[in-house]
N, C-alpha and C positions, 0 to 999 in steps of 0.2 A: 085428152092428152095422149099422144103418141109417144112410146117410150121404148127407145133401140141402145143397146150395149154390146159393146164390144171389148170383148181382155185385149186385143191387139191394140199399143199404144204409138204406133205406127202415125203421121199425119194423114196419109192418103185416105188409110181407113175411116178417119174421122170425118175427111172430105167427105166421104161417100155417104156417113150416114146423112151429114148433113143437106149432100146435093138433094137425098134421097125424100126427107121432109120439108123440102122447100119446094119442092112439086105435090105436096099435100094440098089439094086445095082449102082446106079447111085450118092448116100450120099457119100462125101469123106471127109466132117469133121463137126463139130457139133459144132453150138455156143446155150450158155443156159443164159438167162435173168432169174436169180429168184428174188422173193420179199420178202424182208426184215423179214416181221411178218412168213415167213413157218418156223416150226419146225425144222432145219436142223441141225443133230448131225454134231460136226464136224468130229471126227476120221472116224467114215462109209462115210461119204460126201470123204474125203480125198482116201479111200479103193474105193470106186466107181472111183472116177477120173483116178486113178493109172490103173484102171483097163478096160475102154473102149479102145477098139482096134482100133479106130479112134482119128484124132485129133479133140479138144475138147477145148473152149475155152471160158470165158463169165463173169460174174460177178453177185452180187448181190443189189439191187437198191431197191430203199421204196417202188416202186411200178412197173407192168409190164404192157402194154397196150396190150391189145388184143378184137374182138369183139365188138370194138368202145367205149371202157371205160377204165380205170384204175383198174388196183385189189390189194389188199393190201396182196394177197398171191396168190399163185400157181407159176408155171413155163411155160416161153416161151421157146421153142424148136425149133430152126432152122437146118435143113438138107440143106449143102452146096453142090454143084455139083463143087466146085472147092476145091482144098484143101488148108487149112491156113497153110502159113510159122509163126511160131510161135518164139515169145520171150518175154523175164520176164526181167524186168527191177526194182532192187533193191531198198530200201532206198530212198525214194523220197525227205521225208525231210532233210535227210544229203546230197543231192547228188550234189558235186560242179557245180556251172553255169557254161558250156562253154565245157563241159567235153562231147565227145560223143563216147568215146573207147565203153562204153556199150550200144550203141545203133546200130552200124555196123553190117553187119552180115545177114541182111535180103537179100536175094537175090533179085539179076535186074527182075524187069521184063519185058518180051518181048514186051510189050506193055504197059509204065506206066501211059501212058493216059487215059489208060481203066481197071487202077488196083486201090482199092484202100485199104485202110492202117488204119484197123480198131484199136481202141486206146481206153480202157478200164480201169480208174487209179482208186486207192481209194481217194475219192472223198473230204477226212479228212487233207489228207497230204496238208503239207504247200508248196510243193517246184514242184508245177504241173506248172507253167507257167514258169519257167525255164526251167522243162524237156522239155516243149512242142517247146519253140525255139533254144532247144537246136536238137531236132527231126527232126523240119522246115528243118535248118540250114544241118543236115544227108540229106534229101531223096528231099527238094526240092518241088517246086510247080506244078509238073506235076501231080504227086500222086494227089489222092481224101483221106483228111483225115474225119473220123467220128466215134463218139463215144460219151463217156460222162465218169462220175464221178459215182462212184458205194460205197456204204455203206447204215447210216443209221443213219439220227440224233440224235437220242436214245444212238448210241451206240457207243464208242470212241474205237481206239485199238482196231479194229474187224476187222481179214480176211475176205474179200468180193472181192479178183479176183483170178480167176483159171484158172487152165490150168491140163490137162494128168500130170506135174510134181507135183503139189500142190496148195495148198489154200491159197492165203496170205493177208498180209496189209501193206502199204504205199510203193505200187508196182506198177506197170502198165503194162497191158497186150499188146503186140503190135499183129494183125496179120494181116498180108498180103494176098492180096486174088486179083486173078483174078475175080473180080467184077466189070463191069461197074456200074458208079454210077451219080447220079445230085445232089448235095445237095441244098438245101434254109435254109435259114436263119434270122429271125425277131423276133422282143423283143414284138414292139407294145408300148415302154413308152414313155412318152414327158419329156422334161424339165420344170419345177419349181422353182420358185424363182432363187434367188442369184444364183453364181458360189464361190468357195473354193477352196483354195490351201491346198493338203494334205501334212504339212508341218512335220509329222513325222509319219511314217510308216514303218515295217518288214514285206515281205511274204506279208498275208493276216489280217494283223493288224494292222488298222487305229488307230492311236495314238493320234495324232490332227487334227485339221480344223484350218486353221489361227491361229495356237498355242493355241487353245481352246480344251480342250477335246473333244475330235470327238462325242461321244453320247453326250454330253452338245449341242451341236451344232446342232445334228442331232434331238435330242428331241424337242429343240426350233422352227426349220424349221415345223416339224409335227403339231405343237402345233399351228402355224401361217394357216396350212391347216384343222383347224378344230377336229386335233386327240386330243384322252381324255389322259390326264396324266395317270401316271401308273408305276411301278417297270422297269425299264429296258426289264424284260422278256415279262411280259405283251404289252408294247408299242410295242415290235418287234412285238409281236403276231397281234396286233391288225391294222397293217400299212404293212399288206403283197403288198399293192398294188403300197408301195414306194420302191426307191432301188437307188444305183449311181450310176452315169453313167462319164467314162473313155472318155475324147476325143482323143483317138489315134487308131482310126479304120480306115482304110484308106479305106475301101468299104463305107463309107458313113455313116453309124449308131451307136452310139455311144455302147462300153460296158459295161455292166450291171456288178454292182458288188451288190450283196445280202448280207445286213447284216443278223448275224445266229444269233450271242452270243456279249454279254457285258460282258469285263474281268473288275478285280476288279478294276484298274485306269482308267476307261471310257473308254478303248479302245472298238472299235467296230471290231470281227472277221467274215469276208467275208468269201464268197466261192469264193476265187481268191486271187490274187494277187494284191496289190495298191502301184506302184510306188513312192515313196517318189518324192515330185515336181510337179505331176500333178495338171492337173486343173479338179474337180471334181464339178459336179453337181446332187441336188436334180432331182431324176425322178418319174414320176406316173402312174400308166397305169388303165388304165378301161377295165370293161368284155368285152364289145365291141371289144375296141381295140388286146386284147390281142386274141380274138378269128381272129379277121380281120388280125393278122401277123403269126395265121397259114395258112389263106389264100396266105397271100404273100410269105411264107415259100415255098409252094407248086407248086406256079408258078413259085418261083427260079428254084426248082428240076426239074422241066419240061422244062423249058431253058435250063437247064447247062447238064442236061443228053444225052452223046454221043452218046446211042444206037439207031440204026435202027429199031430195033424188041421193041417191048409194055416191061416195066418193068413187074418185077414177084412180087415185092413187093415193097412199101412206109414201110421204117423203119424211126421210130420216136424215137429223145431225146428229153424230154420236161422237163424244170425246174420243180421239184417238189412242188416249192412255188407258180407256176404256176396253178397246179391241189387245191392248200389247196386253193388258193384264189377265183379260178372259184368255184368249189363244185361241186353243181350241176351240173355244166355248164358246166364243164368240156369236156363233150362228141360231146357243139359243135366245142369245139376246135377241136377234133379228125374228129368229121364230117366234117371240112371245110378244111382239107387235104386231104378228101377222095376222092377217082376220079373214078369213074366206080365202076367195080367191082374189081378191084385192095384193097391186104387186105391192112391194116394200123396195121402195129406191132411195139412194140419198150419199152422204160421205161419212167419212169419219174427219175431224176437222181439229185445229186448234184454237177452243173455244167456241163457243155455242149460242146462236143470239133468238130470243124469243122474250115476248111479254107475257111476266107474269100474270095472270089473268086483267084485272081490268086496274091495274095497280102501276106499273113502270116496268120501262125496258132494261133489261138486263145482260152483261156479258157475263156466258156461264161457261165453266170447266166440270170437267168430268161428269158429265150430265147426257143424259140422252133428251131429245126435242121429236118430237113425232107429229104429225099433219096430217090429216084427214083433206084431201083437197078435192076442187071441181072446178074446174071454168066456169061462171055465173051463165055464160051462155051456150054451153054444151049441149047435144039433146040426151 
C-alpha cells in the first residue's frame, strides 16, 4: 500500500497525488479520504473521477487522520496493490428492509477469510442499519467488513461518496478487495443512571423515553449529572461526553447511539438507528477512557489479523464527536493505536461500520474501529 497526504485541499493537488500512483506499476486501484472544509468544485471533482484510468473509490468525512492528528482539510491518498471490485448502491433512505437484488453482484472471493469488504455510506441517510443487515445477510461472516459514515454536519443533501462513475448522496460505496485485515473495536463509555424504554421511535429518531419526550428526558438525566441548562443545541453541544447505549451487541459492549439534532417535537436525531422497544441507557465517557479503548481497539486488530507477514498499515474510523471532545487530546488517541513504525491513517466519520467479531454487522457511533491491514499479495 502506497500512502500520500496532503493538508492542501486544493483539486490540482489531489490530481497530482493521484497522477502520481497511477504510474506505480504495482497501484491497481485508488481509495481517497477527503475532509469536508477542502474547496472542492463539484462539476471538475465529477471530470476528475470520470477520468482516472484506475479504479477509484472513497468518500468525504469532517476530518482525515494522518501524521498522528486530525485535519480539517487536505486529502488522504491510498495506492492499493489489489484492485477493488466496485459497487453503488442507491437511495438509502428509500430503500426497502430485506431487499438485497442491489446488493449481489460482487464477486467470490478465492479466499474470503483474507478479503475484506470496504463500506463507505453517506453518513446523513436514515436507512444505513437496514442496508447494513441487509449486506450481513448477502456476503455473510467470513468477509472483514470496515468503513464508516462520510458527509458533514454543516451540510444536509451533500454528495460525499465516489467512485470512477460519480459523486453522490444517500448511497453507499461497497468495495471488495483482496485485503487481509484485523479489525478492533471500543467506545470506552460506562452506564449512568436509570435504563428507558425507547417506546417510540423511526430510523434514527427517538420520539420518546417511557412515553416522555426523548430530549425532555434526556435533558433531565444531564441535568442530574451536573450539566448546565441551555437551548437544545447548546446542551448537545455542551454533553459530547454523554451518548446511548443499545443493549443488543452480542460481542459484549453495548452500541452507542450519538445524539446530533433536536426536531421540533423533542425528538432526539441519532447517527443510527433506535429500535422501537429497546431498552436504552444513559452513557459517559471520559478522556481517559476513550483514549484507553483505542488502546483496546488495537489489541483487537492484532488478535483478529490473519496475516503472517507485519501489516502495511492501521486504518482508522473514529467518531468525530470523539475528536470534538478530546481536542487536544486527540492525538493521544491516535497515539495509543500506534504500534512500531506502522503509519496510522484513516477519518473521523459520522458513524462507524465494522463486524462485531464473528456475530453481525453493525452501525456504530462514538466508537473508534482500527485495522491491521495487507494486500493478500504484497511481498
Amino acid at each position: 500500500m502506497e500512502i500520500r497526504f496532503t493538508r492542501s485541499g486544493a483539486l490540482e493537488d489531489l490530481e497530482s497525488l493521484v497522477s502520481e500512483l497511477s504510474r506505480h506499476p504495482e497501484v491497481e486501484g485508488i481509495l481517497i479520504l477527503a475532509a469536508a472544509a477542502n474547496p472542492l468544485p463539484e462539476d471538475p471533482f465529477r471530470v476528475f473521477l470520470g477520468q482516472c484510468s484506475l479504479p477509484i473509490f472513497g468518500g468525504i468525512f469532517p476530518q482525515i487522520i494522518a501524521e498522528g492528528d486530525a485535519h480539517s482539510t487536505g486529502f488522504l491518498v491510498l495506492g492499493l496493490r489489489c484492485a477493488p471490485r466496485l459497487k453503488v448502491v442507491f437511495g438509502l433512505n428509500n430503500r426497502p428492509s430485506g431487499s438485497t437484488e442491489d446488493l449481489v453482484g460482487l464477486p467470490d472471493s478465492d479466499a474470503p477469510e483474507k478479503s475484506t469488504l470496504f463500506t463507505i455510506v453517506d453518513g446523513r441517510s436514515g436507512g444505513i442499519d437496514g442496508f447494513l443487515k441487509d449486506l450481513y445477510a448477502t456476503y455473510g461472516a467470513q468477509i472483514s467488513y470496515l468503513g464508516g459514515g462520510a458527509g458533514s454536519l454543516e451540510r444536509v443533501d451533500w454528495p460525499c461518496v465516489f467512485t470512477n462513475e460519480g459523486f453522490f448522496r444517500d448511497s453507499a460505496i461497497l468495495a471488495q478487495l483482496d485485503l487481509m485485515s484485523g479489525v478492533g473495536v471500543a467506545h470506552g463509555m460506562q452506564v449512568v443512571g436509570q435504563s428507558f424504554l425507547a417506546t417510540e421511535s423511526w430510523q434514527n429518531k427517538l420520539q420518546t423515553l417511557d412515553w416522555e419526550p426523548a430530549f425532555d428526558v434526556y435533558r433531565e438525566q444531564l441535568q442530574t449529572y451536573g450539566e448546565v441548562q441551555g437551548t437544545p443545541r447548546t446542551l448537545l453541544e455542551k454533553s459530547r461526553e454523554y451518548a446511548f447505549g443499545l443493549s443488543r451487541s452480542a460481542a459484549g459492549e453495548m452500541v452507542v447511539r450519538d445524539p446530533m439534532f433536536v426536531g421540533s417535537d423533542k425528538e432526539i436525531i441519532c447517527a443510527g438507528a433506535i429500535p422501537r422497544g429497546c431498552k436504552i441507557n444513559i452513557l459517559k465517557g471520559e478522556v481517559d477512557s476513550f483514549i484507553k479503548a483505542a488502546g483496546s481497539a488495537r489489541q483487537q486488530a492484532q488478535k483478529n489479523y490473519p496475516g503472517e507477514t507485519p501489516p502495511v498499515a492501521i486504518l482508522v474510523f473514529t467518531c468525530y464527536s470523539r475528536e470534538i471532545y478530546l481536542g487536544d487530546r486527540f492525538c493521544e488517541e491516535i497515539a495509543a493505536i500506534t504500534e512500531d513504525e506502522t503509519p496510522v491513517v484513516g477519518a473521523t466519520t459520522i458513524g462507524e461500520i465494522a463486524n462485531l467479531g464473528q456475530h453481525y454487522l453493525e452501525f456504530l457511533n462514538k466508537t473508534v474501529v482500527a485495522a491491521q491491514v495487507r494486500c493478500r499479495f504484497s511481498p
